[in-house]
Structure formats: structure tokens, C-alpha cells
ZAMARGU-4260 file (C-alpha; in steps of 0.2 Angstrom, whole numbers, plus 5000, padded with zeros to 4 digits):
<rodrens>
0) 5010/5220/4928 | 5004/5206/4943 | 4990/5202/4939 | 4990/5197/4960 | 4987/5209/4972
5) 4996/5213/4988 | 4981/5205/4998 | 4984/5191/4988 | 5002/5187/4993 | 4997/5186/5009
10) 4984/5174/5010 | 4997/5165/4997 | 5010/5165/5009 | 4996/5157/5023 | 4991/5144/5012
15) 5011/5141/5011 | 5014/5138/5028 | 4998/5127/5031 | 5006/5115/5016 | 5024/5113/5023
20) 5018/5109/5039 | 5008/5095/5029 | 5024/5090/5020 | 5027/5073/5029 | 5012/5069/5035
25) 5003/5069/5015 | 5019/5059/5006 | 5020/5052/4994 | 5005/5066/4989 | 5010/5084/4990
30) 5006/5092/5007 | 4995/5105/5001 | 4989/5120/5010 | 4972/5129/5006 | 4966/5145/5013
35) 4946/5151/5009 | 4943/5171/5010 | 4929/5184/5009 | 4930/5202/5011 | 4949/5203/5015
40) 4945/5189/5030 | 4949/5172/5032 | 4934/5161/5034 | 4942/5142/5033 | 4958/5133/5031
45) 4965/5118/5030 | 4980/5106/5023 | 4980/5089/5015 | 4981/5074/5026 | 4987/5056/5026
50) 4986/5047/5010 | 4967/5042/5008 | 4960/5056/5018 | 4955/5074/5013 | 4964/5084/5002
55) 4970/5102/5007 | 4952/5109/4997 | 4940/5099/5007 | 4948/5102/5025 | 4947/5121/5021
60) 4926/5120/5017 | 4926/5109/5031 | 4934/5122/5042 | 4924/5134/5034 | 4907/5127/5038
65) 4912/5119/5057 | 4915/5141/5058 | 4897/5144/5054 | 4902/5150/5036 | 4899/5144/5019
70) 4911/5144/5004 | 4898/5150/4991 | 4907/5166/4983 | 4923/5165/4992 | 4942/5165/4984
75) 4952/5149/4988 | 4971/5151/4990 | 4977/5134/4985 | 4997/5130/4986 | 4995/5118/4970
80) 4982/5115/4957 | 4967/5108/4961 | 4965/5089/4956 | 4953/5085/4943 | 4952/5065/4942
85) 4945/5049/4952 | 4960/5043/4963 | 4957/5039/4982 | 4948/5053/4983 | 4939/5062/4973
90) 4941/5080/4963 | 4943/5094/4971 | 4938/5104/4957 | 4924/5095/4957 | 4919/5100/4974
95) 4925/5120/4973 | 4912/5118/4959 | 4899/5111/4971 | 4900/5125/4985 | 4901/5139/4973
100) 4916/5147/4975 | 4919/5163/4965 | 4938/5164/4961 | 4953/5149/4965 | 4971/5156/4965
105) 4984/5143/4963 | 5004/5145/4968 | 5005/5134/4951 | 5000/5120/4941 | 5003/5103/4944
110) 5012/5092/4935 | 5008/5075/4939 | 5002/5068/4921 | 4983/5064/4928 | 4981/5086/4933
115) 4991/5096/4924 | 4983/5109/4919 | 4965/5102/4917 | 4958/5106/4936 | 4960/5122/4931
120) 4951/5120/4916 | 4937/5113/4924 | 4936/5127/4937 | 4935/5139/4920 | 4922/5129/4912
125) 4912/5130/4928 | 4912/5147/4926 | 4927/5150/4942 | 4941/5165/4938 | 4954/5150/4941
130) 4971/5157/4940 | 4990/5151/4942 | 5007/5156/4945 | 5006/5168/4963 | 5023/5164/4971
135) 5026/5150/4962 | 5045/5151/4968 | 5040/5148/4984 | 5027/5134/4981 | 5040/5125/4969
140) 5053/5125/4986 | 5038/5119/4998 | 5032/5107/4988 | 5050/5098/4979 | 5050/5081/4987
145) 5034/5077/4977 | 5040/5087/4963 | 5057/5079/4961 | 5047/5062/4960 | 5036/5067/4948
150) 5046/5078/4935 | 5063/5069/4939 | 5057/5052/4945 | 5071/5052/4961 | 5067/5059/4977
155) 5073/5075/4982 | 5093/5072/4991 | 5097/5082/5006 | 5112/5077/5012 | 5118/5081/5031
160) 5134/5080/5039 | 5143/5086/5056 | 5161/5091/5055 | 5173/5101/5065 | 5180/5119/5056
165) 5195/5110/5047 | 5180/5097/5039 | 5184/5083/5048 | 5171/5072/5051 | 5178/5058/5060
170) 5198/5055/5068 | 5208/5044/5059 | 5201/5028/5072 | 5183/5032/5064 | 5177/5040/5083
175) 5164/5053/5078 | 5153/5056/5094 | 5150/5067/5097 | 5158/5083/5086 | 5143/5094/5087
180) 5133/5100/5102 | 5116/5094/5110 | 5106/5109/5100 | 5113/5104/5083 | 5110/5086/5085
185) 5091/5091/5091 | 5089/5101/5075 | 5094/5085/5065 | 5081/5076/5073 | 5068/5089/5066
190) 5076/5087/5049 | 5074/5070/5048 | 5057/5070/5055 | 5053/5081/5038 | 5061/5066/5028
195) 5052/5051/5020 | 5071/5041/5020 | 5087/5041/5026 | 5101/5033/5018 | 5119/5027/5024
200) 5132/5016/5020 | 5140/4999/5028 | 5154/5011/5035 | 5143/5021/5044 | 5132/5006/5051
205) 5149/4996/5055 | 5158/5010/5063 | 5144/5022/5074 | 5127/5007/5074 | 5119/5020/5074
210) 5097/5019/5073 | 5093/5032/5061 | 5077/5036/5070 | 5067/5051/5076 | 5070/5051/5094
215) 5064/5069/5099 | 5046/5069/5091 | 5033/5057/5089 | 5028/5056/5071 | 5014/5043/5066
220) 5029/5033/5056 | 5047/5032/5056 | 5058/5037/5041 | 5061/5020/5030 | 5080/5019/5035
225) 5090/5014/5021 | 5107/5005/5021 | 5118/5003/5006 | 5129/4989/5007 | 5134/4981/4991
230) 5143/4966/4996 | 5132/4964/5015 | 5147/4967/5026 | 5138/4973/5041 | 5131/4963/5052
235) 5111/4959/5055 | 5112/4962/5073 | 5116/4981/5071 | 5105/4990/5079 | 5098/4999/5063
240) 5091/4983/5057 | 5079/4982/5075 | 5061/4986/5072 | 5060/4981/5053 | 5058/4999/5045
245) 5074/4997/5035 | 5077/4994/5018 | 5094/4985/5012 | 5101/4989/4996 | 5115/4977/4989
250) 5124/4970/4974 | 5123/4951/4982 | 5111/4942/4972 | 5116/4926/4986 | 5098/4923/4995
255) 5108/4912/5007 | 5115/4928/5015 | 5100/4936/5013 | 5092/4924/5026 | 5099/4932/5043
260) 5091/4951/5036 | 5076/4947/5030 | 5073/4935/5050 | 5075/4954/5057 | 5062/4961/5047
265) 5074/4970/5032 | 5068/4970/5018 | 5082/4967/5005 | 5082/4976/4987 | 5099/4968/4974
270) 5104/4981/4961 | 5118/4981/4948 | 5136/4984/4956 | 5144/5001/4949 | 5158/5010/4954
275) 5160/5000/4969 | 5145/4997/4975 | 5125/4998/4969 | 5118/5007/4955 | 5116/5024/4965
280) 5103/5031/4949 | 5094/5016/4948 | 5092/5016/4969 | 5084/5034/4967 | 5073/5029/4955
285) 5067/5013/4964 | 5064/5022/4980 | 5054/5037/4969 | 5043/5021/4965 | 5039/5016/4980
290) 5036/5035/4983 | 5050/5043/4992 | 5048/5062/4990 | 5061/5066/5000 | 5076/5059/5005
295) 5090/5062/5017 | 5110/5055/5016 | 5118/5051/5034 | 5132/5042/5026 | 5153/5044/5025
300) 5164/5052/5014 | 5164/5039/5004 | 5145/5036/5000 | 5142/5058/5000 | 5157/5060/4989
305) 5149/5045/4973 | 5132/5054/4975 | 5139/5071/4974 | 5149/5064/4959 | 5134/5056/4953
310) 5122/5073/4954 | 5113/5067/4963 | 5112/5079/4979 | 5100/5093/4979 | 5105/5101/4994
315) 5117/5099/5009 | 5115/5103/5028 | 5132/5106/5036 | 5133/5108/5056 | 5150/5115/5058
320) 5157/5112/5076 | 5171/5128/5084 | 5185/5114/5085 | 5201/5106/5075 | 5207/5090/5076
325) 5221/5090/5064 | 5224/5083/5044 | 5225/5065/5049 | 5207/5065/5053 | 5194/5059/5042
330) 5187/5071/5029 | 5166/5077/5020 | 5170/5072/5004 | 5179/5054/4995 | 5184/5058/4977
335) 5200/5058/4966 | 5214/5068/4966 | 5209/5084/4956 | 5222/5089/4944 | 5214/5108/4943
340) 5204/5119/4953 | 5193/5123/4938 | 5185/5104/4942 | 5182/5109/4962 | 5164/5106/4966
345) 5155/5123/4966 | 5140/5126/4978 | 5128/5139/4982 | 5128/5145/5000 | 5109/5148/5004
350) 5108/5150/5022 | 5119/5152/5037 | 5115/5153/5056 | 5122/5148/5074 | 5111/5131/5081
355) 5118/5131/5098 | 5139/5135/5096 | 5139/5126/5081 | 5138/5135/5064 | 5122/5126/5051
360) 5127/5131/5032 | 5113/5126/5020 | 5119/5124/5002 | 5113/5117/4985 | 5124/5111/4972
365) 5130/5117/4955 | 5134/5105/4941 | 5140/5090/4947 | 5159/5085/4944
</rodrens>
């Protein structure tokens, strides 16, 4: 039997809603949402905000008190355990403590190695009913950037690609703009405004030049753009190497080349050739260091087709436009020639809707091939 009551689930599914809002904004922390109650009402809320600033806990009691209440016997809703060490910041258990609240419900524990477990543990010893695991399903989704970092050490992967119904992506002459309609490319630009990176290829820079920015919204930074070109065949003037922002990853150790990035403000990362072109598991691992939560691929078939390969894609975001232009266009997915279709890629179709006359089918992916 739940040991969580109705009542609870909703002030749960609040606190939820305040922390994927925070998502972006808190990276590389978790963008975590707290809600304070008392008698079935809400008397403060808050989420966390950028790195260095107040964790979701402390904007709540702040709420709390600029409202004319005080926390002292209250039920905290928090989406992720409270922290219990020294970092920028300091505990929030410690401070839950400090204004007396009565009882902390958690959606689960944290596992970054410096929590796990012990805020908790010191809400208890304080004499706190402190509790985890109330839609823990749900706080596990909101909050997977930080948690793929942290448990897997590499970024959670959207990847997102426009085709027409037969999957074509491009015609054979590489022309791709535009397939989908104004709506579905607006609703790209909300998804990458969620995303802490985006990745492409040297194809995808050679051919479209695109930007890789967030045009429709003002954010208080850009997405690091970053651009995978093992032997650094695109050129430095492409317009996604303006503005610095941009990360380039290749296999050319030659600092000579290097020169005419790095005077455009890249900066330049070299990793081991495989396959064909950089490491691609040592690439997600760099950028979890430097804390990418999440990250999304823009890329060809090519690039999507060696991550896919490579399990490394947690989810995909497909824009499907009413149109066909024929089998000599250019295809989703670059792989071999299966032999059987006991080795096709499966995936798990979790979402499908119309975004303007375009289709938008949201998958995860099974095993990889």
C-alpha cells in the first residue's frame, strides 16, 4: 500500500512542473522544483536557478516568506533529494532544518556521490519525517540530462530529424530546405532551447551552413554548438563557426590547421579516429565533463546512423512532412546492408501528434544494433 496520498501526488506533480521549467536554466545542476504546503494549501514555491544561485529549497522559503508565511511545520514537496554538503551553496537540508519544517517528500534520491542518500539522513536525524520515492518515474524523466551525466557519465542524446513520409531527408543533390513547415521548425527551436548542446557533422555544415542557434526565444545563453569533423573539411568561414560558441571535435592533431578555427573563436577538441571519424563514446564522455546534461543531434544520415550503432541515442524526434520525393533521395539512417530483419533497429513509439501539417513521432531506442 502507498504510503503517499492522493494530496500528495498532486503537490508532487506541481513541484514537477516548477523543475522542468528550470531544466535549462540550472545545467549542469538538476532543475529542481520545490513546493511548501500547510493544510492542503500551497504557501511558497520555487525552482533552482542558475549555477551559483539558490537551490529549488531556498527560492520556495523565500516565496514562502515574501507571501507573509513561515515554513515552520510545513510539508516540502521537493522533485530530488535535498543536498546535504558545502558546494557553491550551501545544504539545503540544512536550512529545512533551520525553518522547522515537519515532513520533506522527495520524488527520489539523488545520486550524485556527494548526496545520495544522506540529505535525507540528516532531515531524519533532525527529527523531519523525510521520505522518498512519490512518482519517481516521472522525476527520473524530468530530471535525465543530469542523471545520464551522473549515473552514465554522457549526456542524455536526443536526436531530431525532418523527413518527408517515404524518410527522405534530403534529394539526391543534398537540397533539404525546406521539407517541414513553419510550425514544425518553430517547435524545433523550443526543443533546442531545452538543450545544453547540439551536435552535427561536416556534411551537415558543408551542405545546409546552417547556425544551430535559438532564433525564436531569448535564452540567457546559446546551446554550445558542436561540430564533428574528423579530418576538418569544412571550412572556418561557415556561418556556424560566427559568434564563438562552437566546439570543434576532430581526429587532426595538425595545430597548423587548427589556426584558422581557433582566429574565429572555436574552440578545437582532437580525439582518437574510429570508424571513420572521432571517438563518438569518448566525445560523450568529454562533453559530460564539461557538464553537458543534455544533448541534441542535428546531423546526416551518416553521423545518426554511427550513434545509433554506437548506442548512443536515448531518444529521437522525428517531424514527418505529407510529401514523397522518390528512392533516389537521401535517407534517416547510414548503416550496412542488413542480411536479416531479425538485426532491424527496434524502437519504442512514445508519442505521436500533428505540429502544424507535419506529423512529430517521439521514440526511444531498444538495444542498439
Amino acid at each position: 500500500m502507498s504510503s503517499f496520498s492522493p494530496q500528495d501526488h498532486v503537490f508532487m506533480q506541481q513541484a514537477l512542473r516548477l523543475a522542468e521549467a528550470a531544466t535549462r536554466r540550472a545545467a549542469p545542476n538538476p532543475g529542481v522544483g520545490c513546493v511548501l504546503v500547510r493544510d492542503g494549501q500551497i504557501i511558497g514555491e520555487g525552482a533552482t536557478l542558475q549555477v551559483g544561485g539558490d537551490h529549488a529549497e531556498i527560492q520556495a522559503i523565500k516565496d514562502c516568506l515574501a507571501r507573509g508565511n513561515t515554513p515552520r511545520g510545513a510539508t516540502a514537496y521537493v522533485t530530488l533529494e535535498p543536498c546535504s554538503h558545502h558546494g557553491r551553496t550551501p545544504p539545503c537540508a540544512e536550512r529545512l532544518i533551520q525553518e522547522g519544517l515537519a515532513r520533506v517528500v522527495a520524488a527520489m534520491v539523488d545520486p550524485y556521490h556527494e548526496v545520495s542518500g544522506r540529505g535525507l539522513a540528516m532531515l531524519r536525524a533532525a527529527g523531519i519525517d523525510a521520505r522518498a520515492g512519490l512518482l519517481e518515474t516521472e522525476a527520473r524523466r524530468v530530471h535525465r540530462g543530469f542523471l545520464s551525466r551522473v549515473e552514465r557519465q554522457r549526456p542524455w542524446v536526443t536526436l531530431k530529424a525532418a523527413a518527408t513520409l517515404d524518410g527522405k531527408t534530403a534529394l539526391l543533390n543534398g537540397k533539404s530546405q525546406w521539407i517541414t513547415g513553419p510550425a514544425a521548425r518553430h517547435d524545433v527551436q523550443k526543443l533546442r532551447a531545452r538543450h545544453c548542446a547540439i551536435l552535427t557533422g561536416s556534411g551537415t555544415v558543408l551542405v545546409d551552413n546552417p547556425q544551430l542557434t535559438v532564433r525564436d526565444f531569448i535564452l540567457p545563453q546559446q546551446p554550445l554548438r558542436v561540430v564533428l569533423d574528423s579530418r576538418l573539411v569544412t571550412p572556418p568561414d561557415r556561418r556556424i563557426f560566427h559568434g564563438g560558441n562552437t566546439l570543434l571535435v576532430t581526429s587532426s592533431a595538425d595545430l597548423a590547421r587548427h589556426q584558422p578555427y581557433l582566429q574565429r573563436g572555436a574552440e578545437l577538441m582532437v580525439l582518437p579516429e574510429d570508424a571513420g571519424h572521432a571517438n563518438l563514446p569518448m566525445l560523450m564522455r568529454h562533453l559530460a565533463e564539461r557538464g553537458i546534461n543534455e544533448l541534441m543531434i542535428e546531423a546526416g544520415a551518416g553521423l545518426n546512423g554511427a550513434l545509433v550503432r554506437a548506442g548512443l541515442v536515448d531518444e529521437a524526434i522525428l517531424y514527418l512532412a505529407p510529401a514523397l520525393v522518390g528512392s533516389t533521395a537521401q535517407g534517416l539512417f547510414a548503416w550496412p546492408a542488413l542480411e536479416d530483419l531479425a538485426d532491424k533497429q527496434q524502437v519504442k513509439i512514445q508519442d505521436v501528434r500533428m505540429v502544424g501539417a507535419d506529423i512529430r513521432i517521439n521514440m526511444t531506442f531498444a538495444a542498439p544494433l
